[in-house]
N, C-alpha and C positions, 0 to 999 in steps of 0.2 A: 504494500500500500504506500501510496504517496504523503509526503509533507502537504498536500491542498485538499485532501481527503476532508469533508466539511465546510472547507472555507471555498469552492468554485462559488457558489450561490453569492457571499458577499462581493467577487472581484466581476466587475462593471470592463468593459472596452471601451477605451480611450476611440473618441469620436474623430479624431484626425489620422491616429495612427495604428487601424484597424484595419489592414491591405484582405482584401479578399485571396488573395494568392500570397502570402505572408507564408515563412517557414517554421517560423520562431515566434513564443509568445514568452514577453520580459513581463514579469509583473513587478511591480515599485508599490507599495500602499496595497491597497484596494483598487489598484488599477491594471488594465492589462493593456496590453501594445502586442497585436500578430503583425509581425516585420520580415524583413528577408535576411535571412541569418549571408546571405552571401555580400549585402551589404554591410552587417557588422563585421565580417568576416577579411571584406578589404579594408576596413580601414583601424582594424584591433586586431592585433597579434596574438593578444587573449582570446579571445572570442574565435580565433581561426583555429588554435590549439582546441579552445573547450570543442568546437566542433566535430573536433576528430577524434576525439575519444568515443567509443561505442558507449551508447546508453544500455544501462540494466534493464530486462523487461519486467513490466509492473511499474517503469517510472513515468510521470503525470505526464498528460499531455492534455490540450485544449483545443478543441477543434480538429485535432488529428495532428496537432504540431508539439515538439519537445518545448519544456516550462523551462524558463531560467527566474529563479528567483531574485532579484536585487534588494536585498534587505539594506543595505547603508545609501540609499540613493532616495532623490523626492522626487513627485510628477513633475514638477515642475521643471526641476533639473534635465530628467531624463527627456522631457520634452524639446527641451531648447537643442541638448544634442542631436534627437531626430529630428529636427528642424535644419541642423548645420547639416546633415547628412544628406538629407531628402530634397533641401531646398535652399544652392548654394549659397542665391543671392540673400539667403537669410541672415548670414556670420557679415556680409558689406552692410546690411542694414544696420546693424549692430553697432558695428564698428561706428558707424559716424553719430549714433544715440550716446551711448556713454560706457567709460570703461569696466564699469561694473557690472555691467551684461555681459560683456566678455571676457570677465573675471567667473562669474559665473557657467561660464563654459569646461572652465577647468575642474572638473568634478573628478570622483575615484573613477565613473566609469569612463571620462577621458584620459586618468592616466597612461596608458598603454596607446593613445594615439600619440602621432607627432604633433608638435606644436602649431596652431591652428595661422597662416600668414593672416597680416593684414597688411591695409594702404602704405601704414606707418613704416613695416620691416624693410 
């Protein structure tokens, strides 16, 4: 039996980043996100690793996709990442708003990317 065993009923899908054809569902909170793990995949070293490791059977899946749990991370956060991912001109937005947005980029699950360019570098 899985760690979600109970708790699927309380976790809701994230209304932007809920891909119908998603490989991977991140849950942060009480939130989920079905994503394509081949886009975490290019651009986290972790995440290409976690993928390659075979899963045990009996472990959670949603929708027919493998769970990754992110317990030290917020929706919040993890949104703005899928937003620099999914939507590049999103991080140029940012960038000319203020630096604390793009402080906020730099989260645990952005540790294992490279450092994010701006106009500035």
């Amino acid at each position: 039996m899985g760690d979600l065993d109970g708790a699927k009923d309380s976790i809701k899908p994230h209304s932007d980043f809920w891909f119908i054809d998603g490989s991977v569902v991140l849950i942060v909170e009480a939130t989920s996100f079905k994503i394509h793990q081949t886009v975490l995949s290019r651009h986290s070293d972790v995440f290409a690793d976690m993928f390659t490791v075979p899963q045990p059977a009996g472990d959670d899946t949603i929708d027919g996709c493998p769970v990754v749990l992110l317990s030290q991370d917020s929706v919040s956060d993890l949104v703005d990442v899928l937003h620099a991912l999914y939507s590049p001109l999103y991080v140029s937005q940012i960038v000319d708003k203020d630096q604390s947005d793009i402080d906020s980029l730099h989260l645990a699950i952005l540790t294992p990317y490279p450092p994010i360019p701006t106009s500035q570098d």
